[in-house]
C-alpha positions as CSV (number, residue, x, y, z in Angstrom):
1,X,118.7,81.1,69.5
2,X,116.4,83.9,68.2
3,X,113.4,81.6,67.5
4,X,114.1,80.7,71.6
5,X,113.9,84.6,71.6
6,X,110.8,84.8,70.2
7,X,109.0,82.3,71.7
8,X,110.2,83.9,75.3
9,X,109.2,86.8,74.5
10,X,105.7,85.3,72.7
11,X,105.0,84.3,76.0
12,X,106.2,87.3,78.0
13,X,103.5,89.4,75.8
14,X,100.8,86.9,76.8
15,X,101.3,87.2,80.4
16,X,101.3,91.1,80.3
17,X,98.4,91.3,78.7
18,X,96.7,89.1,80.8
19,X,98.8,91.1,84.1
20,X,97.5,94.6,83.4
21,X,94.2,93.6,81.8
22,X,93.6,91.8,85.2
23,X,95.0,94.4,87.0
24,X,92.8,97.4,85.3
25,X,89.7,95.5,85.5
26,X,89.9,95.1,89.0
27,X,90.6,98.9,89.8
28,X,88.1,100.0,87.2
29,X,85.4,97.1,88.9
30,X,86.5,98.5,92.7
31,X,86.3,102.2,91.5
32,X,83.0,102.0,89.9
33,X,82.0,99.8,93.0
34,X,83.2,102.5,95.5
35,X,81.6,105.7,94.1
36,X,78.3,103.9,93.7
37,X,78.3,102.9,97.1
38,X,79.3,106.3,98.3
39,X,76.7,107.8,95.9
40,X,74.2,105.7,97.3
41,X,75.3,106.6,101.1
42,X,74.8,110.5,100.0
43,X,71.4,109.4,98.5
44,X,70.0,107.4,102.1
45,X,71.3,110.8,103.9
46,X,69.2,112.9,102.1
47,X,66.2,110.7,102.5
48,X,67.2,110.1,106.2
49,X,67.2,106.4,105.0
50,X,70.7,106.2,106.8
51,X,71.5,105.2,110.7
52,X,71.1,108.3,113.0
53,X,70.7,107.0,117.1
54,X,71.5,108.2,120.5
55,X,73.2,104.4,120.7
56,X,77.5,104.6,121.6
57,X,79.8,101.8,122.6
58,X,81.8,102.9,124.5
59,X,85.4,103.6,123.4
60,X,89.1,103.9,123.8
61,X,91.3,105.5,121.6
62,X,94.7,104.8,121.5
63,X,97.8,106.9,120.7
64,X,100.9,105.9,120.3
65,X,103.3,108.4,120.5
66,X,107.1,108.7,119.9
67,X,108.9,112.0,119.3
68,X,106.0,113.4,118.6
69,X,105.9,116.9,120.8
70,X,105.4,119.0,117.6
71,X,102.0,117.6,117.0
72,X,100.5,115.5,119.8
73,X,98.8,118.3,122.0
74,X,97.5,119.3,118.6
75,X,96.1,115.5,118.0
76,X,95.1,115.2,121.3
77,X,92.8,118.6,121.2
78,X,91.1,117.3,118.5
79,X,90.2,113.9,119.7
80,X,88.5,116.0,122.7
81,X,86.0,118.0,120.3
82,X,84.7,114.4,118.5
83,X,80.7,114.4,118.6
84,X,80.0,110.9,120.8
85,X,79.4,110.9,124.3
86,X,81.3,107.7,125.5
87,X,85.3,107.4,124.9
88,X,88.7,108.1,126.5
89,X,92.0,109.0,125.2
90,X,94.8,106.8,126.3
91,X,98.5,108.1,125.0
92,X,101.5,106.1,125.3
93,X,104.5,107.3,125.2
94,X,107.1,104.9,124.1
95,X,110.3,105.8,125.6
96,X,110.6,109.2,123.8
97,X,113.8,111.2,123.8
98,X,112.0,114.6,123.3
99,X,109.5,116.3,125.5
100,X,106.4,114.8,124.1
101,X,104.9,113.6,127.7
102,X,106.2,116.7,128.9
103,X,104.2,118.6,126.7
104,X,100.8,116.8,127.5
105,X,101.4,117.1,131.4
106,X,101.7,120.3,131.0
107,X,99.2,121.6,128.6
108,X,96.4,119.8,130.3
109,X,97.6,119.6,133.9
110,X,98.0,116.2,134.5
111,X,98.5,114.5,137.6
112,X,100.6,112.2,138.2
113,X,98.4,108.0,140.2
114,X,99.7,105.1,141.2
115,X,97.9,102.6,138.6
116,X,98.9,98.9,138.1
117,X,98.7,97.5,134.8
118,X,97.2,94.0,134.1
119,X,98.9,92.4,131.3
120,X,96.3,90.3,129.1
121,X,98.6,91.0,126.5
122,X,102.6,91.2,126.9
123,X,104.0,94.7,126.4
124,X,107.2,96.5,128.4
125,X,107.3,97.6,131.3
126,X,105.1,101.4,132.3
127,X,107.3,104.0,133.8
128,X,104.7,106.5,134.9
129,X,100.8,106.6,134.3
130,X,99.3,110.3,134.2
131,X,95.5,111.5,134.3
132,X,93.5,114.4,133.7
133,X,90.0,114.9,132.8
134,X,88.9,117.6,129.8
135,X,85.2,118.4,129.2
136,X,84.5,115.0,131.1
137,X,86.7,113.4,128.7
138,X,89.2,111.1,130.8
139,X,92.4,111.3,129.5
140,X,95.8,109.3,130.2
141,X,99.0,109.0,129.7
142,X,101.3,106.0,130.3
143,X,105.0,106.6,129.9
144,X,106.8,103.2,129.0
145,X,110.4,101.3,128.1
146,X,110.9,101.9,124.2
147,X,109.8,98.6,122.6
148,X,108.3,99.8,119.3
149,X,104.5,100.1,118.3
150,X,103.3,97.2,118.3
151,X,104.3,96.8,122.1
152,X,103.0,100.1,122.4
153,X,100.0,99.5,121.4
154,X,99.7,96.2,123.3
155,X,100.3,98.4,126.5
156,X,97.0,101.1,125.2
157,X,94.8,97.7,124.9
158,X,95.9,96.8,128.5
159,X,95.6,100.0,130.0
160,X,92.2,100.7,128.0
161,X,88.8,101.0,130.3
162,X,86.8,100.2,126.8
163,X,85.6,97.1,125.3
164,X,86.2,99.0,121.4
165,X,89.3,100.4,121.2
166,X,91.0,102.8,118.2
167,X,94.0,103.1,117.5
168,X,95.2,106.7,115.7
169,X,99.1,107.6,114.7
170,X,99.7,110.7,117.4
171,X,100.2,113.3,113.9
172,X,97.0,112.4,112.8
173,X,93.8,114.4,113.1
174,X,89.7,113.3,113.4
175,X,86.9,115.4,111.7
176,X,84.4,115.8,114.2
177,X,81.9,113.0,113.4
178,X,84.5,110.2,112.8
179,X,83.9,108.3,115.8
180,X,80.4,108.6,115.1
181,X,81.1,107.2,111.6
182,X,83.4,104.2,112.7
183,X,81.1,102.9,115.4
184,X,78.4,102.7,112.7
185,X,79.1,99.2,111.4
186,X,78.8,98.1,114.7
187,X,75.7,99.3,115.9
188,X,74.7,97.9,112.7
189,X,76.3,94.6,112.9
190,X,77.7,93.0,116.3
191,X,79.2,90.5,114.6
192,X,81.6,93.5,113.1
193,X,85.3,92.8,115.3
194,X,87.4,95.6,113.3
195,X,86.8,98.1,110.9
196,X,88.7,100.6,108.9
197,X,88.2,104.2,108.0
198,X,89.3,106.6,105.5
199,X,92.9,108.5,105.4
200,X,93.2,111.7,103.8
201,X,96.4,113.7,103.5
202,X,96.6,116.6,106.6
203,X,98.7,118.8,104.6
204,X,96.8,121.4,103.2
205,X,93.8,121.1,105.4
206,X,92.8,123.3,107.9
207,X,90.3,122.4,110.8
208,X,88.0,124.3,112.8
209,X,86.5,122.1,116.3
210,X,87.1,119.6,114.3
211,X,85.5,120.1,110.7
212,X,87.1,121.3,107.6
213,X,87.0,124.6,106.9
214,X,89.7,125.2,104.2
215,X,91.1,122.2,101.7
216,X,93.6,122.2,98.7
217,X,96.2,120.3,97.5
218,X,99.7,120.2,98.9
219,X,102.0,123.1,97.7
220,X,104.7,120.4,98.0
221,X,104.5,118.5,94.9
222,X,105.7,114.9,96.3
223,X,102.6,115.7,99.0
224,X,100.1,116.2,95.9
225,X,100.9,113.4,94.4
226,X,100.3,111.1,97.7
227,X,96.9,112.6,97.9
228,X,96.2,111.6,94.6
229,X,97.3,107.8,95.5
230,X,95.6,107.7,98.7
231,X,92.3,108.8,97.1
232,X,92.8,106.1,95.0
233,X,93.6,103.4,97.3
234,X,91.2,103.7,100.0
235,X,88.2,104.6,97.1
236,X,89.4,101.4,95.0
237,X,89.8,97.7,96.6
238,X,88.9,98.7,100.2
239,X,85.2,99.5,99.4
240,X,85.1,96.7,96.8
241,X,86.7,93.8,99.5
242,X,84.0,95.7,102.1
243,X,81.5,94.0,99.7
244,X,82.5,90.0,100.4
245,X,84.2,90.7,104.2
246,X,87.8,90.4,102.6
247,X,89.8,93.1,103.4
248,X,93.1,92.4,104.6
249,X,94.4,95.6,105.5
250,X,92.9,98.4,108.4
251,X,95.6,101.2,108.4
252,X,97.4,101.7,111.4
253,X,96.5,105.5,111.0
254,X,92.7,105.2,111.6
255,X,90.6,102.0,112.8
256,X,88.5,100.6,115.6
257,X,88.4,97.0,116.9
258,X,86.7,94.8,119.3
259,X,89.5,94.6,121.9
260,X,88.1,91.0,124.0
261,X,88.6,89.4,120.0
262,X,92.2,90.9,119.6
263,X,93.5,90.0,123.2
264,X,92.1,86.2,122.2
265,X,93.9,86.2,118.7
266,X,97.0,87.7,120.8
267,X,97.4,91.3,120.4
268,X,100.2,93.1,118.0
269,X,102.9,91.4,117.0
270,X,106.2,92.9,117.9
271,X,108.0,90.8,115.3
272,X,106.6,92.3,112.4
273,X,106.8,95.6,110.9
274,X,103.5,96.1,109.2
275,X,101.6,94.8,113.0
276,X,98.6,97.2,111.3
277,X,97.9,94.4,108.8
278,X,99.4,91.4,110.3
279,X,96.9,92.4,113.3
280,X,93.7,92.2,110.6
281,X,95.2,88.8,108.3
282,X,95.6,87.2,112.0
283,X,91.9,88.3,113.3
284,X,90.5,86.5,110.0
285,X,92.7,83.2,110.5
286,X,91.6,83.1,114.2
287,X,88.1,83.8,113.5
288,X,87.5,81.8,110.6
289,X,89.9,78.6,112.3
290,X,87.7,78.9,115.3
291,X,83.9,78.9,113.0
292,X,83.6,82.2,114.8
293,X,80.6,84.3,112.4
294,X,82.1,87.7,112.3
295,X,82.6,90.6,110.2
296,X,85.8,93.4,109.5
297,X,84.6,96.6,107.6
298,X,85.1,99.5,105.9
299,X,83.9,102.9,106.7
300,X,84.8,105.5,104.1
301,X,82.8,108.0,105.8
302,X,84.6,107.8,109.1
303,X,87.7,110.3,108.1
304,X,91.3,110.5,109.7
305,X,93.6,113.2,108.7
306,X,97.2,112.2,108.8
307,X,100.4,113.9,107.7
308,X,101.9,112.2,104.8
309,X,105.6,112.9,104.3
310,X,107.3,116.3,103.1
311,X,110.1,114.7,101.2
312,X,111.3,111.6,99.0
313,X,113.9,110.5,101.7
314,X,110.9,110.1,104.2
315,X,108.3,108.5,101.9
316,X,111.0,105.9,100.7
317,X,111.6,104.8,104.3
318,X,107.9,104.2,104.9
319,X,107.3,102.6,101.7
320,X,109.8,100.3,102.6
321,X,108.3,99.3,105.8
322,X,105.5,99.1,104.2
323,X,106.4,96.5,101.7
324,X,108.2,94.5,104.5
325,X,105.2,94.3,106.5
326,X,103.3,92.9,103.6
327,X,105.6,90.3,102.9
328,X,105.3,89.3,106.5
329,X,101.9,89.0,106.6
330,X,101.7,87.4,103.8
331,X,104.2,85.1,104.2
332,X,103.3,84.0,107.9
333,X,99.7,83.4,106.4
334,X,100.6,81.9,103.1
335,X,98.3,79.1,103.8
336,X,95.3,80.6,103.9
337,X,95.4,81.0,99.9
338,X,93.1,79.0,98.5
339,X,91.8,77.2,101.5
340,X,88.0,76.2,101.6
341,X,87.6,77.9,105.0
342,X,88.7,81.5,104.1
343,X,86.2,81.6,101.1
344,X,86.1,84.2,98.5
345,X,88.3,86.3,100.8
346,X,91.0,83.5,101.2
347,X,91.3,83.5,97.1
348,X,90.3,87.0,95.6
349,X,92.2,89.0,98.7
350,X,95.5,87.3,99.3
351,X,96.0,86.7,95.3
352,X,95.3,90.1,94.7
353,X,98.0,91.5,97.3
354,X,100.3,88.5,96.4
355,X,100.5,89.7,92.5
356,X,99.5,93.0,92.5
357,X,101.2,94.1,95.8
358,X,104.1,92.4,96.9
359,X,105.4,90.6,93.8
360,X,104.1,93.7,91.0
361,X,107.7,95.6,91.3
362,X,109.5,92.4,90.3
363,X,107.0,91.5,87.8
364,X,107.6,95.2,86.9
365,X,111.4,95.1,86.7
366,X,110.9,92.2,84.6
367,X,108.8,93.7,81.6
368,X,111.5,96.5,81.4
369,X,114.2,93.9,81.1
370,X,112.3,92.1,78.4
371,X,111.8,95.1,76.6
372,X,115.7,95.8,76.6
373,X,115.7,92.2,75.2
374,X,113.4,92.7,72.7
375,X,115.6,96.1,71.8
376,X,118.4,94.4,71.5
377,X,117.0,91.3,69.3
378,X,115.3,93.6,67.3
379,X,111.6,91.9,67.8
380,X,110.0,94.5,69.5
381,X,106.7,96.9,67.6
382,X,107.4,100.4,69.1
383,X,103.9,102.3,67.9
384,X,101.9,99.2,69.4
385,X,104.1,99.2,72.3
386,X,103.7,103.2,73.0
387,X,100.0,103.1,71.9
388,X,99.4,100.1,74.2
389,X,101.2,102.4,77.2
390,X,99.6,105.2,76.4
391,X,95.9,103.3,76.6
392,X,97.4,102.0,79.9
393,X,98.4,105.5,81.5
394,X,95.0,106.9,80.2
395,X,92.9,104.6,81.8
396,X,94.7,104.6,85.3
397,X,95.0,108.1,84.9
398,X,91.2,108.2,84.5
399,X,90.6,105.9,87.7
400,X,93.2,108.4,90.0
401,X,90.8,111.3,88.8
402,X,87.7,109.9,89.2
403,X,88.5,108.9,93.0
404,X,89.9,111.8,93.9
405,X,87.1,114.0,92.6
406,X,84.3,111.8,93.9
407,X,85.7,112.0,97.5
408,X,85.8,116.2,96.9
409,X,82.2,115.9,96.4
410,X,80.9,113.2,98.4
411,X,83.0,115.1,101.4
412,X,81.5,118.2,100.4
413,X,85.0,119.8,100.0
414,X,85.7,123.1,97.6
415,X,88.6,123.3,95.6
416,X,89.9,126.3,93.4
417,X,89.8,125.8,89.4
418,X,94.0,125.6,89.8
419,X,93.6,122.5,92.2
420,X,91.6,120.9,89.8
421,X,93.9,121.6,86.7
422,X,96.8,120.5,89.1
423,X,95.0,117.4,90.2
424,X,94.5,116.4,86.1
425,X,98.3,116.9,85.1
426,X,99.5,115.4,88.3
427,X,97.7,112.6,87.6
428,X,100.2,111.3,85.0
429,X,103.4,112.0,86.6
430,X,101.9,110.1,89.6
431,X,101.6,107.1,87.3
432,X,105.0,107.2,85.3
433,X,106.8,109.6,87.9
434,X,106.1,108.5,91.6
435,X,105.0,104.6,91.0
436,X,108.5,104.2,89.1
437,X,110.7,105.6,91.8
438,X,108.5,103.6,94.8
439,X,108.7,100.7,92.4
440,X,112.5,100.4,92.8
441,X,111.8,101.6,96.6
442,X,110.0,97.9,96.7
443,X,112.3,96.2,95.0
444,X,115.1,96.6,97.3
445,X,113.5,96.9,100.6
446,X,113.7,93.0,101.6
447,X,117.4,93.6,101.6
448,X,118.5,93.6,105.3
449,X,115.4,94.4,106.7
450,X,115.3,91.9,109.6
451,X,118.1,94.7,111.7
452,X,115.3,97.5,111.8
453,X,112.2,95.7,112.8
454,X,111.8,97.3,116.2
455,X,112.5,100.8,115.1
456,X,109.6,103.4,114.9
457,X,109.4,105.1,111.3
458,X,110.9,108.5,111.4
459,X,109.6,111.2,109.4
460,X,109.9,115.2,110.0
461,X,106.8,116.8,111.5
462,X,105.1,119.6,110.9
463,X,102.8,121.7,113.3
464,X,98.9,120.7,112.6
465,X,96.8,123.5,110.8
466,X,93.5,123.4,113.0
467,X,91.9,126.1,115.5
């Protein structure tokens, strides 16, 4: 029995090794990819070796909104004061029980028209379409049955004058160049159907007409630490899978797509609760099934600010939806793994969110049980072990600080000498603290998940700090 023990756990060690060795080398390759690349943007700009043109396409940006009369006036007034001459703002208001339409009709004096909608792509039914026009912006607002995002969404793309459309979560916030930004890859590359932009925690960020004019890190300490892992994730594989067109995943917060593409490959799908990425994994099947030559990118210039939320009871619930919607897209595209016609992207991408996304927490769960085991059969070499875990927390430690500080200075930010002490010891408990409890978030969230798929994801809002 214990020499079965052994050679369990023999082969246990081998395969964490070879887990986190994998696993580090990958964020270490991405985050050394990412700051060169944003080092070498800063570089072109100062040379004026970068894009600059009087060239738009012309664009829609969507906003789905539900609940949300604490901050959409605010998002809304922010979206007006972007630097690009050629876009509308199309809100759609998805059955709310509060008085977020109310609000806009009456802080920008819309008017109630009598507009049909044509339905390329299906969506509930519109209640009541309102317009307005602000600084020769046109603005809109379609009230509409409750159906959940995706459907609201589908209902912006129908409504939408524009052949680009964005979509933006109604308590986010733009800096003032982030169309601008976004539209880049396309004026660069027509073959470019989607592409993603950076999102940065809104808490603690105050704008002026659309630029920042005061940053530091969350009071809140469950807010810091999400600042800390979103400067990480969008700085680490999203630049890297930029590199071979393999990204998998545009946030629903922040990113622009080709909208004739998207109502072809069949809009959002209701029937999923991560439609942000099945949206992107579906626009590479379609594209690539159909020997369409086309390209989805990454823009980490082009900067969204969203609200992340104030409170573990919030973050858990969106984590959750998060993880379902990853297992859904990954699931209803499980075919594409290894398949000659996706290419690099069909084997590096999907493997990497297959083992180091959706299946890490059980994997996870699974070296602490073995560790019990190896307690209990007395087998196991603690001062390897905690030097082995201590190398481990160093290095992703490293990696969290290195992203967060090269987007302070590639962003031009200022932080105080106390942000950047906080930012250091944070670090760790981000690693140990927060990834253990959203770990156990992950590993429980396929439980009964199939009741909830229509429902929006609730959080509690907080007024946006801009002037």
């Amino acid at each position: 029995m214990m020499d079965a023990i052994k050679i369990f756990l023999f082969g246990v060690d081998i395969f964490f090794v070879v887990y986190l060795i994998g696993y580090s080398s990958f964020l270490f390759l991405s985050v050394l990819w990412g700051s060169n690349r944003l080092y070498t943007e800063r570089m072109n700009e100062k040379l004026k070796n970068s894009l600059h043109q009087d060239f738009y396409i012309p664009i829609s940006i969507i906003v789905p909104a539900h609940n949300e009369e604490i901050t959409v006036v605010d998002t809304v007034c922010t979206l007006l004061k972007q630097d690009y001459k050629l876009y509308e703002i199309v809100v759609v208001d998805d059955g709310s029980e509060d008085h977020t339409a109310k609000r806009l009709i009456e802080y920008f004096h819309m008017y109630k028209i009598d507009r049909s909608v044509r339905k390329r792509i299906p969506c509930k039914k519109e209640l009541a379409v309102y317009e307005a026009k602000e600084g020769g912006i046109q603005l809109t607002l379609v009230m509409k049955e409750n159906g959940g995002k995706a459907d609201t969404l589908n209902m912006g793309i129908n409504i939408s004058r524009f052949p680009y459309f964005i979509c933006i979560d109604a308590d986010s916030m733009l800096q003032r160049d982030s169309l601008r930004e976004i539209a880049k890859p396309v004026l660069e590359d027509n073959r470019t159907i989607a592409c993603g932009g950076q999102v940065r925690v809104s808490n603690g960020v105050r704008l002026i007409d659309g630029r920042v004019q005061d940053y530091s890190l969350p009071k809140k300490i469950i807010i810091a630490l999400q600042v800390l892992e979103y400067d990480r994730s969008f700085m680490a594989s999203r630049i890297f899978m930029d590199s071979f067109n393999g990204n998998l995943i545009i946030s629903g917060a922040f990113g622009l797509f080709e909208k004739n593409t998207v109502v072809l490959a069949g809009g959002y799908d209701n029937s999923t609760m991560g439609e942000d990425m099945e949206l992107v994994v579906k626009l590479h099947a379609f594209c690539r099934l159909n020997h369409l030559d086309y390209r989805i990118r990454y823009t980490p210039d082009a900067v969204c600010w969203s609200q992340a939320p104030g409170n573990l009871p919030d973050l858990m619930r969106q984590r959750r939806r998060w993880h379902i919607g990853l297992y859904e897209s990954l699931t209803k595209y499980k075919a594409a793994v290894g398949r000659k016609e996706y290419g690099i992207m069909g084997t590096v991408s999907f493997l990497y969110f297959w083992i180091y996304e959706l299946l890490s927490p059980y994997i996870e769960i699974f070296g602490i049980l073995t560790i019990i085991l190896s307690f209990w059969a007395n087998l196991i070499n603690i001062p390897f072990m905690l030097l082995f875990f201590a190398v481990y927390a160093l290095f992703g430690c490293t990696l969290t600080l290195v992203a967060f500080f090269s987007r302070i200075h590639t962003q031009q930010l200022h932080i105080t000498v106390w942000d950047g002490v906080k930012a250091i010891l944070l670090s760790g408990f981000e690693l140990v603290g927060l990834r253990f409890i959203l770990m156990l978030v992950r590993v429980n969230a396929l439980l009964g998940y199939q009741k909830n798929k229509n429902v929006w994801g609730e959080k509690e809002r907080y007024r946006h700090n801009r002037e």
